[in-house]
N, C-alpha and C positions, 0 to 999 in steps of 0.2 A: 760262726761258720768260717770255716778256713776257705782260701782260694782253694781252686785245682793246680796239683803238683801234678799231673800227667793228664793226654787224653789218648783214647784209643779208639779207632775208625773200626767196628764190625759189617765185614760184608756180610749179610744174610741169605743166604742160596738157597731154593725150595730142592727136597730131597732129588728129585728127577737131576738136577743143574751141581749136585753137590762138588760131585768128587771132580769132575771135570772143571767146574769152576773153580776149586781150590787148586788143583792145579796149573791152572792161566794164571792165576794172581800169583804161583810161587815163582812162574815164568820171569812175567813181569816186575817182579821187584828184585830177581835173584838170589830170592831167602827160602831155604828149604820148609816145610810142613812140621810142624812139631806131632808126636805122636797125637793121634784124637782122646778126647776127655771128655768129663760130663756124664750124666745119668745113662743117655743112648750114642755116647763118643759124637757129641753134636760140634762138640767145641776142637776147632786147632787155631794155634799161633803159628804166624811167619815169623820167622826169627832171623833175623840180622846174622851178618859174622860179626860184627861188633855194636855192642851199642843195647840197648831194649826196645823189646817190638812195642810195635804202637799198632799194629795191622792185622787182625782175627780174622775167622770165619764161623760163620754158624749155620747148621744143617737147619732151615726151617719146614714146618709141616703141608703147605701150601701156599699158595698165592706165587707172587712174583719178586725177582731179588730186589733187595731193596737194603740199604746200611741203617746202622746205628752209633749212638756213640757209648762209650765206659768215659763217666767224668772219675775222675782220681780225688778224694778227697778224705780225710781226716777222719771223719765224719760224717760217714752215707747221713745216718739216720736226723743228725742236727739239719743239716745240707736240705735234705727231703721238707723242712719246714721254712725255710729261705726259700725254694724252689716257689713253695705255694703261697707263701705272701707276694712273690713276683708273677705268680698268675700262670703258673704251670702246676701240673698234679700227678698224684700219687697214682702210676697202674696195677701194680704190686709189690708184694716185699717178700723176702727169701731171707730171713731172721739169718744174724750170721754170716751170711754175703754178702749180698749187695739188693739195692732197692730200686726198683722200674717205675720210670717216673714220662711225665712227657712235657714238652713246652708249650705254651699257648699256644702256637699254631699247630699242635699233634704230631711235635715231633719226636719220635721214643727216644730213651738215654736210660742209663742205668747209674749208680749213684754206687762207687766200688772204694774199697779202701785198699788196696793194692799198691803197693811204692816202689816206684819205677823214675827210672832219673837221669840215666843216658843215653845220650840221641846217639841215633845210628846216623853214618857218611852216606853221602851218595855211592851208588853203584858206576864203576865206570866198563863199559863195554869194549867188546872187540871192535874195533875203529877210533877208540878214542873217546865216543859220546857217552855224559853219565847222566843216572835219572833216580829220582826216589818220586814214591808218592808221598806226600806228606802236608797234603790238604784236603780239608774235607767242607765241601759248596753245599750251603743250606739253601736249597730251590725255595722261593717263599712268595706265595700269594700277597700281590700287592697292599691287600684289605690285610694281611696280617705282619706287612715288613716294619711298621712302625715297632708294634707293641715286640715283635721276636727279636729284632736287635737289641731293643734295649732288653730285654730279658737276659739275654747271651751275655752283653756287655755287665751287668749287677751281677750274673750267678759267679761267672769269672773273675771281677773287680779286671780285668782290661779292657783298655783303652780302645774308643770304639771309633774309625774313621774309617772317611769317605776313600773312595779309590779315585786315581788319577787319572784311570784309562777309562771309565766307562760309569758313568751318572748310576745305573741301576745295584753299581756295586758298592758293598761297602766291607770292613777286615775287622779285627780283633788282633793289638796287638801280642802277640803269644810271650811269654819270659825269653831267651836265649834256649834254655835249656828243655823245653815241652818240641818234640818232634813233629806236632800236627799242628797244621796252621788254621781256624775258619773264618772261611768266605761267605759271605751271607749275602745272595743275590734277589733282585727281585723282581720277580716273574710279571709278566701283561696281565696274569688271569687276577681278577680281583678276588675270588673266593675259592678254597681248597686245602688240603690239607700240606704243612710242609714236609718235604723229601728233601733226600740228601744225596752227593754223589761224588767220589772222588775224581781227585786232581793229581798229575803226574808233572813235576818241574824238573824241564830236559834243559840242555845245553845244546842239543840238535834237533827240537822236533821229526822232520821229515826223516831222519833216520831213527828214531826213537818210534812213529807212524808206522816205518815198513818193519820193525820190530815186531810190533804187537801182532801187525798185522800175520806176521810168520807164525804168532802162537796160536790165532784163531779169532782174532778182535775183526771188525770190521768197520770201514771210515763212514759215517754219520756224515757232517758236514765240515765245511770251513769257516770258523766265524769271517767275514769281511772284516779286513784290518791286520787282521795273520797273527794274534795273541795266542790264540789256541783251536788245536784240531778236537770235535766232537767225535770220542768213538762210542761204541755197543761190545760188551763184551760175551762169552758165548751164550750165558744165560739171559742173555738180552738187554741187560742195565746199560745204560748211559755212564760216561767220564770223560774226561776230556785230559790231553796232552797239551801242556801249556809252556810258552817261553822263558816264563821265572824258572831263574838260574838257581839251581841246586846249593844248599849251603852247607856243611857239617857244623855241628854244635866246635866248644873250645876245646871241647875235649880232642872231637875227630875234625881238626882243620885240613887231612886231608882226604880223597876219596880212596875208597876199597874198591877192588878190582875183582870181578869174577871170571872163571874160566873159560874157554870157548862152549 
């Protein structure tokens, strides 16, 4: 089983939330809509002006919006038996694409062999301030943080540590070159199933805040301590805007700039 050469964050939006929520996230990041794809055009990419997306959308049938992740690997199909000796399972397979799998604590992923390899820059704003998303917070039930980090940590082969700012967190360190970073936090609730939710690293928060805000987000809370702003985007999901400073890969040491 090879490591993951790429990961990609899927926001999942129930039909009602589709089209309007793919349009906040193309806001938000500054990357336009690829045309839609798929059986019933369920699927688009955000696409970078430079670099490869790491950031999809998928029309789903019901429920409520909620992410997933595309792990990149060599090897869905070997990968999918690695998975289940570390205590995650098979949900389906789509022969020839890729294979739906989940982690011990339920959380979806797909298993894709897709190769993709350069990070996009930060975006930088009208005012100066620049921001990518490019982390994706595994919410995870107390009763299930042990056994799911080290899951994350073996399916990846990176290195698994603690965070400096706050006891309940812990990181994966990513290669240089994979654009998505995860956070793997751990929830008070001892039982549940885990959720996922993106992360935006500004170099201004409170201007990056009245941003969102302009496209249609709305402010949740403040953590105490001022690391990151809690927002709700219009389909309802949670993410949060956070102080980790923006980086481009070695390729893009510097940032790309969008229009007014």
């Amino acid at each position: 089983m090879s490591t993951p050469s790429w990961l990609t964050a899927f926001i999942d939006l129930p039909a009602a939330e589709h089209e309007r929520g793919g349009e906040f996230w193309s806001g938000v990041t500054g990357w336009p809509l690829s045309p839609p794809r798929g059986d019933t055009d369920e699927f688009t990419t955000l696409l970078p002006a430079d670099g490869d997306p790491h950031l999809k959308v998928q029309r789903v049938g019901d429920g409520r919006a909620r992410t997933h992740l595309d792990v990149h690997v060599a090897d869905p199909e070997a990968t999918l038996a690695r998975v289940e000796e570390l205590g995650g399972g098979l949900v389906e397979r789509h022969p020839g694409s890729y294979v739906v799998a989940r982690s011990p604590g339920g959380y979806p992923f797909c298993l894709v062999g897709e190769r993709l390899a350069r990070r996009a820059a930060p975006v930088t704003w009208p005012g100066g301030h620049a921001s990518i998303v490019d982390q994706l917070c595994l919410d995870i039930p107390a009763g299930h943080f042990a056994a799911e980090t080290r899951f994350w940590a073996d399916l990846t082969g990176w290195d698994l540590r603690s965070s400096t700012v706050r006891e309940e967190f812990a990181y994966l360190v990513r290669p240089r070159e994979i654009a998505l970073r995860l956070l793997l936090q751990r929830l008070d609730d001892t039982d549940g199933v885990v959720r996922g939710h993106l992360d935006v690293a500004t170099t201004d928060r409170q201007a990056e805040v009245r941003r969102h805000e302009a496209l249609g987000a709305t402010r949740s809370a403040t953590q105490s301590g001022g690391h990151w702003t809690v927002m709700r985007d219009p389909a309802g999901a949670a993410y949060c805007i956070t102080d980790r400073q923006p980086r481009s890969s070695a390729q893009h040491a510097r940032t790309s700039s969008t229009p007014t």
